[in-house]
N, C-alpha and C positions, 0 to 999 in steps of 0.2 A: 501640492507638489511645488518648492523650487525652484528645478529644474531647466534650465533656458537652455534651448535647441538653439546650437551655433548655425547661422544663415552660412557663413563663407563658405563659399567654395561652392556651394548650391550650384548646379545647373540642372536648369527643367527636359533632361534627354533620357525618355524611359527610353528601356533596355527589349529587346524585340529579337527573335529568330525565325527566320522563315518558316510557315508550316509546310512538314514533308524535306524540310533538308537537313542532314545530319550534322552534329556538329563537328569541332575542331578535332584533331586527332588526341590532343592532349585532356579531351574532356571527358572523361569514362562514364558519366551519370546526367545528364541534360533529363530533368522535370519541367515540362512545359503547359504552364496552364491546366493543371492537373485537377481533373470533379470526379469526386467518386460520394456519393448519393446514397443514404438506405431509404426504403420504400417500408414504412410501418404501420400500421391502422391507422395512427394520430397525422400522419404526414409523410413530409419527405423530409428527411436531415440530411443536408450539408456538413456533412461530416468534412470533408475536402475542399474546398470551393475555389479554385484557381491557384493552387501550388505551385511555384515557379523556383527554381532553383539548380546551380551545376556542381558536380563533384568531379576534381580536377584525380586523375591518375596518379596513385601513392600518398593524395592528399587525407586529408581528416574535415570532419565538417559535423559539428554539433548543432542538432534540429531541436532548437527549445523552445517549452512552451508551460505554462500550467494544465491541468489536469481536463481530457476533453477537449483540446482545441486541437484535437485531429493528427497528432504525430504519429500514432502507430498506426492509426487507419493507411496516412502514407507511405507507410513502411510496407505494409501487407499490400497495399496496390501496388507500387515497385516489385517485390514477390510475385504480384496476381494469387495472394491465397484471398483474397475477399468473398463470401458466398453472395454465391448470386443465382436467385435472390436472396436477402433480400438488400443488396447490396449492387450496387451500379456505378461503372465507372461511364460517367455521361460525357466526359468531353477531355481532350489533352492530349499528349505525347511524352510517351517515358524514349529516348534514348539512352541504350546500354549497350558499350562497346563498338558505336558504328551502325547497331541496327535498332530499329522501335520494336519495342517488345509488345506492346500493345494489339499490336495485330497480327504477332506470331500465335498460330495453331497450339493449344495447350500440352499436346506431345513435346512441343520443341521448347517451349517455354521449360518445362519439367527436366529436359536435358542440361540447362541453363541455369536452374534454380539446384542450389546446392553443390552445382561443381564451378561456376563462374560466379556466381553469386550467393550469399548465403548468409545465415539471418539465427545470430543468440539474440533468445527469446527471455523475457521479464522474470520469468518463475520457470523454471529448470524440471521442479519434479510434475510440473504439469503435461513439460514437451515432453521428457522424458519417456521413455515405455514402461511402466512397473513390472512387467513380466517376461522383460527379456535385459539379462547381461548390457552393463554398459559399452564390454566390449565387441558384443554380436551388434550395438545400433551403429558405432561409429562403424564397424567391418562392412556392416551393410548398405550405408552411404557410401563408402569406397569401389564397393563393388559394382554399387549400380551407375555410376561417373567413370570410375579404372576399366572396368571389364577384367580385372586380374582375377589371381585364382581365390579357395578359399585361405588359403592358410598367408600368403603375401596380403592380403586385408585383416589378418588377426595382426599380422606384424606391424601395417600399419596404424593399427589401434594402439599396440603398446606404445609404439615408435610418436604417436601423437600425447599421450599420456605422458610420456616421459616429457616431451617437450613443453606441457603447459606444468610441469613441476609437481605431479603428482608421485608420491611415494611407491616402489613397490607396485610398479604398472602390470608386472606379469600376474601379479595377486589380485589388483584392482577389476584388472578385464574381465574376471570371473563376475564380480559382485554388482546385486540389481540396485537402482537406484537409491530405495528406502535404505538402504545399508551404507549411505553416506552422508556428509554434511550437506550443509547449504552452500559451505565455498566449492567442497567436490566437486559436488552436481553442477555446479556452473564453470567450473574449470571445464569439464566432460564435456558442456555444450559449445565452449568455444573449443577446442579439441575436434569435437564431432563437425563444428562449421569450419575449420583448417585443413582439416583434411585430405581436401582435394587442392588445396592452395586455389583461392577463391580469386578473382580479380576486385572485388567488392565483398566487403563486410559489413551486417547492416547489424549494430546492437541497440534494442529498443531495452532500456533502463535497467543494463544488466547485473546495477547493485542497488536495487532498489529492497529486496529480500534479507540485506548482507548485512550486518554488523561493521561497524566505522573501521575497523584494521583489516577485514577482510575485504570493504570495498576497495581500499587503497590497494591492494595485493593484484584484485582485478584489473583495476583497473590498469594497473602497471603490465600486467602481463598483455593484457587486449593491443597496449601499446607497443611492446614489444615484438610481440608476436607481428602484428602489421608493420614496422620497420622492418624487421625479419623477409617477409615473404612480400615485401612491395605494394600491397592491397591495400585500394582507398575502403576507408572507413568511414560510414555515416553513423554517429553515434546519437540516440534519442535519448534524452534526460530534462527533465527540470530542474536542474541542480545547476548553480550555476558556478559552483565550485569546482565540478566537475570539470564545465565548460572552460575554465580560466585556463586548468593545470594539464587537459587533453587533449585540445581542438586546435584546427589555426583557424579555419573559417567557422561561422555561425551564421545558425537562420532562426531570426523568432518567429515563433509559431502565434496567432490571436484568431478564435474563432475561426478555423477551419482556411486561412488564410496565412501569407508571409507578410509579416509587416517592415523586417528589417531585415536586410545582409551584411555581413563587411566581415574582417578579421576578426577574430576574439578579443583582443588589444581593444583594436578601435572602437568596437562596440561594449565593452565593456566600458573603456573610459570614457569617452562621447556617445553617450545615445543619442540618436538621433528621435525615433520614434518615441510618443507618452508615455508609450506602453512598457518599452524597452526601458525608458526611466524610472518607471513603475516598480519595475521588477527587480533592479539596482539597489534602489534606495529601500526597498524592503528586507533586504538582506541586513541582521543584525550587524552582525561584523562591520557595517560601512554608514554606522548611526554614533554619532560621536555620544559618549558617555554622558549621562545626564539628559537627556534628551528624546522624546518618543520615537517609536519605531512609525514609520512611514509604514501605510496602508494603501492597496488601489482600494478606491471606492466602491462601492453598489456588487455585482454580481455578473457574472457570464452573459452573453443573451440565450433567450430560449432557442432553442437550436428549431426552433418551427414560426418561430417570430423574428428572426432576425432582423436587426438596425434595416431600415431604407439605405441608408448613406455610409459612411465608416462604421465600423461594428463595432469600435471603440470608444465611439462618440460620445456615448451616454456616462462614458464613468472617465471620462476625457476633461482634465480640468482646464484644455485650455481650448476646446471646441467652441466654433464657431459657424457662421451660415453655413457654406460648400458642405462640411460634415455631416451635415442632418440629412442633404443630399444626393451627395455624389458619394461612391467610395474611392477613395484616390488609389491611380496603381502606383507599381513599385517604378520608383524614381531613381535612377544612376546621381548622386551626389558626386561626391568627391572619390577620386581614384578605382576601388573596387565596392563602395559603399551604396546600398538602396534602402529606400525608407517609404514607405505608403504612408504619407499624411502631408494634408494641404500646407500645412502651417511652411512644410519646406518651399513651395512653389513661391514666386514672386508674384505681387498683386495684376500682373497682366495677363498673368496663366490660369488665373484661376475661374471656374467656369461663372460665367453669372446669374442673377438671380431669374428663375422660371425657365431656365435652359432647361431641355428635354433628357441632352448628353450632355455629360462632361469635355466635349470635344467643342463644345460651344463656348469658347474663351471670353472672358470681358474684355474690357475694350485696356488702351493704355493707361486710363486715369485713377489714378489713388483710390487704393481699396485699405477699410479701415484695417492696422492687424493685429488690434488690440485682444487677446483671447480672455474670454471672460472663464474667472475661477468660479466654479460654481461650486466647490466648497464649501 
């Protein structure tokens, strides 16, 4: 890799909210310190392992990651659909809308999920019901959010079909899932999460199923549609395509952790993070002709072995001591921007050698900060 991490602007002041106090008014999603755990024969997986991240009111915010590093697990924890067991949320605080949901009674959470909150799923004819009318499921979300009657929740079925662009809604509302497309059935799921006019919308990679013209169709309507009715938007994807032309904020996702934040701009054009670079420069489109496609090196870690130190370390071309380690938290850089890795810290911040914690700083004298390619 490359890639050189700009220093300027650096300042070593992580980012911290009280536990137990709510956030800003302007904040509708505050993820704090987020662990949610499975308990399997072989182990424990750290599916989650300290999630931290806000979602600002009407805003957008793209959670990317490759494949297994825990996006949708955080998305089902925010929900609370995780089973449990074998499934545990061990440690954090989700604030949503003013209050922590974590420790609201699952009756009230259920009041909360799907008419404040609500969640298009990856594969459509999976969530979907096969044996009941698409428009007896959206009527039936309606109903149990509205309390209206039956035939004012048919209307709102049509009245939602018609609004995500679906042809011939009054005909539609008749027909079970199987009897549509693959763009349909996903138009019907955001439809079905509208519904209730949500304050948060959560879509975990809702054109991953699609066809290239039909994702672009989604994805414009998801956008729409949230301009429309005001509701922040957390969108899950690997795509980083996606990310460029939907989102204003982003979070990268690595091993079950946040390793970056900032605008989509910013982070797109400066990474800050390896990993964020990593995953840049692998993208064909930004590999000048003639020239090979960048690769991250080696493999995921084992989700039962995880790294001692940064979990990125091992396939980290420009790792060094503190990383074998310490795992570094997420650092406030510049303006709205954080990034987990040492390389950002100045050599007086950085813990020293045989330190127990990383809160154990070395002294002021020159630390080498030469990063060896192990390429």
């Amino acid at each position: 890799m490359s890639t050189v991490v700009d220093l300027e602007g650096v300042s070593p002041i992580t980012e911290g909210r009280a536990v137990g106090s709510p956030p800003p008014p302007d904040v509708l999603l505050d993820v704090r310190g987020l662990k949610t755990h499975f308990h399997v024969m072989d182990g424990t997986v750290p599916a989650v392992d300290g999630v931290d991240f806000q979602l600002k009111r009407g805003e957008t915010l793209g959670l990317v990651g490759e494949s297994g590093c825990g996006k949708s697990v955080t998305s089902l924890t925010i929900m609370r659909l995780i089973d449990i067991p074998p499934g545990e949320i061990v440690a954090g605080e989700i604030w949503f809308d003013g209050q922590e949901i974590l420790s609201l009674p699952m009756a009230e959470m259920r009041r909360i999920r799907g008419s404040d909150m609500s969640m298009i799923f990856q594969e459509p004819m999976t969530s979907l019901n096969p044996v009941f009318t698409v428009g007896d499921q959206i009527a039936e979300a309606v109903k149990a959010h509205r309390h209206v009657s039956k035939k004012e929740a048919r209307n709102r079925a049509v009245e939602m079909l018609t609004a995500v662009g679906i042809p011939s809604p009054e005909r539609r509302v008749k027909q079970y899932p199987h009897e549509l497309s693959g763009g349909m059935r996903q138009r019907i799921m955001i439809a079905m999460a509208l519904s209730c006019d949500p304050k948060l919308i959560i879509a975990d990679e809702p054109t991953t199923a699609l066809d290239v013209t039909i994702q672009a169709q989604i994805l414009e309507l998801i956008k729409s549609m949230q301009e429309r009715t005001g509701a922040a938007l957390l969108l899950i994807t690997h795509d980083l395509a996606v990310v460029a032309e939907t989102v204003q904020r982003m979070a990268v996702m690595y091993a079950g952790k946040i390793v970056e934040t900032g605008t989509a701009q910013e982070v797109l054009l400066n990474p800050k993070h390896p990993y964020t670079q990593g995953l840049i420069t692998s993208i064909p489109s930004n590999v000048p002709r003639g020239q090979r496609l960048n690769v991250i090196r080696g493999t995921v870690p084992n989700p039962f072995r995880m790294p001692r130190g940064c979990r990125f370390e091992p396939r980290c071309p420009f790792a060094f001591e503190p990383c074998q380690e310490f795992d570094p938290p997420l650092l406030t850089t510049d303006r709205d921007r954080r990034a987990a890795c040492w390389l950002l810290y100045p050599p007086s911040e950085l813990p020293r050698p045989g330190a127990t914690t990383p809160d154990a700083l070395a002294p002021a004298a020159p630390v080498a900060r030469e990063r060896v390619n192990k390429q």
